[in-house]
C-alpha positions in Angstrom: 84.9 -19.8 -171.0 87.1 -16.5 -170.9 87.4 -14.1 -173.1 90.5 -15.2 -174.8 90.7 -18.2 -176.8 92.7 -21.1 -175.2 91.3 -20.0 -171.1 88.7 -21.2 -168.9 88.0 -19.3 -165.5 87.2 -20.7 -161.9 84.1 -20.2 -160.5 85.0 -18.4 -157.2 81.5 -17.8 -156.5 80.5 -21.0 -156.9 83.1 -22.9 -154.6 83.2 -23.5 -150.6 86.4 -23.4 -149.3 89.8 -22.5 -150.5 91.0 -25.3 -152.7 89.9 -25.9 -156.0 88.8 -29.1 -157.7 91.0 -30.6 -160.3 88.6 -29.9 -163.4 87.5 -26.0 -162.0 91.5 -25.2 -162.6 91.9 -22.3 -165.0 93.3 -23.2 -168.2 95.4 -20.5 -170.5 97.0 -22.4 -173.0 98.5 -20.5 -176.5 98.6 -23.0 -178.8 96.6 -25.7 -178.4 97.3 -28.6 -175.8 99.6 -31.1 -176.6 99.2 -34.8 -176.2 102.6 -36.5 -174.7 102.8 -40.1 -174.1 104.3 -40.1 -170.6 106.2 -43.7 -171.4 108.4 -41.3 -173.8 108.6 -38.1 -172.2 111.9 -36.4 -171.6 113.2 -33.1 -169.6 116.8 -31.9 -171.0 118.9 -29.8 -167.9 121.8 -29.0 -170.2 123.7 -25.0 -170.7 126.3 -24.1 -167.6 125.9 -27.4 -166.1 128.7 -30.3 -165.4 126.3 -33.3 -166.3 123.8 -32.4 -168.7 121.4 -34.7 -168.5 117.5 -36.0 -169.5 114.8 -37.3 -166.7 111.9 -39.5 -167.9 108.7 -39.3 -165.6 109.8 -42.0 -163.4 113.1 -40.5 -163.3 111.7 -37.7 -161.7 109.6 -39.8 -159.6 112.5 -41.7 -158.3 113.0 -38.3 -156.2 112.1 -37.3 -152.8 108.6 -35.6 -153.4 107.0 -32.6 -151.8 103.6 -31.6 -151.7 102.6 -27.5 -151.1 99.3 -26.0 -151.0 100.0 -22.8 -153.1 97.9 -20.4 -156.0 98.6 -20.2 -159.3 97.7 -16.7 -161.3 97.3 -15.5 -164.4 99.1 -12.5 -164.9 96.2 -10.8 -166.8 94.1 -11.9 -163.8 91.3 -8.8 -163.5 91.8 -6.9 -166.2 88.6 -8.1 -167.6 87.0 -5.8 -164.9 90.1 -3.1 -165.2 89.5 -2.7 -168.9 85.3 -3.1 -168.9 83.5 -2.8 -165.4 79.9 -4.1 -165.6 77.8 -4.6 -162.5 76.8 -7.6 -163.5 80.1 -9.4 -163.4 80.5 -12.2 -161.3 83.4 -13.0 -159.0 84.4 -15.9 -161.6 84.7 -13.3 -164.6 86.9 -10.4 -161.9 89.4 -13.1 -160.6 89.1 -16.1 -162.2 92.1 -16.8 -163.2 93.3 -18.0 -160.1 92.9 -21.3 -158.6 94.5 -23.0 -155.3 95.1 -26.8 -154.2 97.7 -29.6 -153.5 100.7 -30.0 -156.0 103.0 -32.8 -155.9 106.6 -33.1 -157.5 110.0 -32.1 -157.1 112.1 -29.4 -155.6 113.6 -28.2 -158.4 117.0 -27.8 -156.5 117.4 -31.6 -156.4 117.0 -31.8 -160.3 119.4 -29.2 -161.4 122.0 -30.5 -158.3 121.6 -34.0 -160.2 123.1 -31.6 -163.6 125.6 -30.0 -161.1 124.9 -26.2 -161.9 128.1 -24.4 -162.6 128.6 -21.1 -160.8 128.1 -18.8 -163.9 125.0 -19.9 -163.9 122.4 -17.0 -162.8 119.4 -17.9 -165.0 117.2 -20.7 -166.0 115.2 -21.0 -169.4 112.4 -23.3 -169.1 110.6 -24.1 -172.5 107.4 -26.0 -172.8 106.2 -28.9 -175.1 103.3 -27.1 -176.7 103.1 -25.9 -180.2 104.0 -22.3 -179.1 107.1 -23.3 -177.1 105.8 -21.3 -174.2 109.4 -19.9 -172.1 110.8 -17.7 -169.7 114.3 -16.6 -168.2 114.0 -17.3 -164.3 116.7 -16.1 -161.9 118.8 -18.7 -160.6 117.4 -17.9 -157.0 113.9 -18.9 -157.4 115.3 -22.5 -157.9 117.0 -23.0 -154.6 113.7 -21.1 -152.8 110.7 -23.0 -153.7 110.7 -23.8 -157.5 108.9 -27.2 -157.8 108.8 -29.8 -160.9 105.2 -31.0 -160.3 103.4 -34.1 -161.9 99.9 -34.0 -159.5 97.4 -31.6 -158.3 95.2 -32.5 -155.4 96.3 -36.2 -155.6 96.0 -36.9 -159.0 98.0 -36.8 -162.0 97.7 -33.1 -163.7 95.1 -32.8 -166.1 96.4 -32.8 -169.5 95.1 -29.1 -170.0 96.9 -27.8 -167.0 100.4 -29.4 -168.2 100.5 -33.3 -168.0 102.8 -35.0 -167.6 105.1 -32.3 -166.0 105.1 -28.9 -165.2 107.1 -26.0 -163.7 105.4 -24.3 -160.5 107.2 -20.8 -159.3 104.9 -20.5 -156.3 103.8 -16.3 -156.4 105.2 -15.6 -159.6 103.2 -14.9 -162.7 101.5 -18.3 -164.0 103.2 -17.7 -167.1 106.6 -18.4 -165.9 105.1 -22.4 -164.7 105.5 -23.8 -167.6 103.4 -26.2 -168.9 104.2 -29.4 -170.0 108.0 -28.5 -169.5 110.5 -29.8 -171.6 113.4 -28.2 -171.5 115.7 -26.5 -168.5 118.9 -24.3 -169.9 121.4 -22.8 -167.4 122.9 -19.8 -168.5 124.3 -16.5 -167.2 121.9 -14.3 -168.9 118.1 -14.4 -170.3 117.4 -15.7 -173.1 114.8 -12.4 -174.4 112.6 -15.3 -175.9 109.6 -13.8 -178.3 107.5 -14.9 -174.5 109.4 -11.9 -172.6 110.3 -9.1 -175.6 107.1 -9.0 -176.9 104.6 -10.7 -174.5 104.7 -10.7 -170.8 106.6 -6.9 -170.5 104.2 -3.7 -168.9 105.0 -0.4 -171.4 105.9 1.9 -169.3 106.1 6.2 -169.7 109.1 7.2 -171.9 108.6 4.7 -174.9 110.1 1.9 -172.5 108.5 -1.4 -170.9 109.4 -3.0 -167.9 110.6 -6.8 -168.1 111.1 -9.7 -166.1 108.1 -8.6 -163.4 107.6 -11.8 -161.4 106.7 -11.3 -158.0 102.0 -11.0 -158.2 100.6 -8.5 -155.8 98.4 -9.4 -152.9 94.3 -9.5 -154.6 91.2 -10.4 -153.2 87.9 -10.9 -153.8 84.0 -11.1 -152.4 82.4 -14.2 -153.4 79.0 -13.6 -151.5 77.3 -11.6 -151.5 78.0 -11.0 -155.6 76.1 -11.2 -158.3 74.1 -12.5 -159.1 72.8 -13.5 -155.7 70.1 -11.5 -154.6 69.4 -10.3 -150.4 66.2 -11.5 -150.0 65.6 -9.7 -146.8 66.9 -7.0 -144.1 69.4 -7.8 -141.3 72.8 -9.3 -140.8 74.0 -11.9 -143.7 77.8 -12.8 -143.7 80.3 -11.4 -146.5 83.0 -13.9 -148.1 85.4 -14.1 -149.9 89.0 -15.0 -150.8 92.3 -13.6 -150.7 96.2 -14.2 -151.9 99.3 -13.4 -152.0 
């Protein structure tokens, strides 16, 4: 368990290899995790398109899918350690949350192209389904790159903590902006300065200012062995490991 209430950490340390197993996925959740009935659940496209319109699950899955091997990351991801190093942290308490595997959906282009995005268009506001209505304002670009509407992880359906039915997956942006359990997709020429990025999610900055709308996570990495709290048990060569993103 993390710090915070509402996250869980992978143990880095404790894994072999690079992808992580469905139930070692962090969890940061706000309020809560909602239960939705996928038989009933519903994703609105609707603002500057030609067609709004609403996708059930097997709408969605009606789709061509995609699977990509990508990380997720917290954006507060090490400041556990940047805030209060201790020697006797371990690699899951620096780093972890971050996890990596298999996720399995949609290319968010051939949703919104099903809505017919107007050409005013230069943002997307994607709301979630959880009692905090978790949102962000995403440039209109990051949906024709790689912006994926997911509904599996490593070949199962998404655990219910980490967003079933459906979630939003912006592969290298901040984990905040995949939306959990998405619900909602607005088009609109502008961002919507939701409470998620005026008062959360912005960096203050010198000069009584804060940067906003940061995306884009820096490269990290981290030694998994040798780390506490294994001990060396004896002189000579032993192999360091560990893991790096970006």
């Amino acid at each position: 368990t993390g710090a915070l209430t509402g996250s869980s950490l992978t143990p880095l340390h404790q894994l072999t290899g690079t992808i992580t197993p469905n139930d070692l996925l962090f969890e940061r959740h706000h309020s809560g995790i909602p239960t939705i009935d996928p038989a009933t659940y519903k994703l609105l496209v609707h603002g500057l398109v030609d067609r709004p319109t609403v996708f059930s699950l097997a709408d969605l899955k009606r789709f061509p899918s995609i699977s990509r091997v990508c990380f997720i990351e917290c954006a507060g991801n090490g400041r556990a350690a940047y805030k209060d190093p201790k020697p006797e942290m371990t690699a899951q308490q620096l780093a972890g949350l971050t996890s990596n595997g298999e996720w399995t959906g949609v290319p968010l282009a051939l949703v919104l192209r099903e809505a017919g995005v107007k050409r005013a268009a230069e943002w997307f506001f994607a709301e979630g389904g959880d009692a905090a209505h978790m949102s962000r304002s995403i440039p209109i670009e990051k949906a024709w790159d790689d912006a994926l509407v997911v509904y599996a992880f490593n070949g199962e359906p998404l655990r219910p903590s980490n967003g079933y039915p459906v979630r939003l997956l912006l592969p290298g942006f901040e984990g905040n902006t995949s939306i959990k359990w998405v619900r909602r997709l607005e088009l609109s020429d502008q961002p919507n300065m939701s409470k998620d990025e005026t008062s959360k999610y912005t960096q203050p900055i010198p000069g009584s200012k804060a940067r906003q709308f940061s995306f884009v996570m820096d490269v990290k990495s981290v030694i998994t062995s040798p780390a506490f709290p294994q001990q060396l048990t004896e002189k000579g060569w032993w192999p360091i490991r560990g893991l790096a993103w970006t």
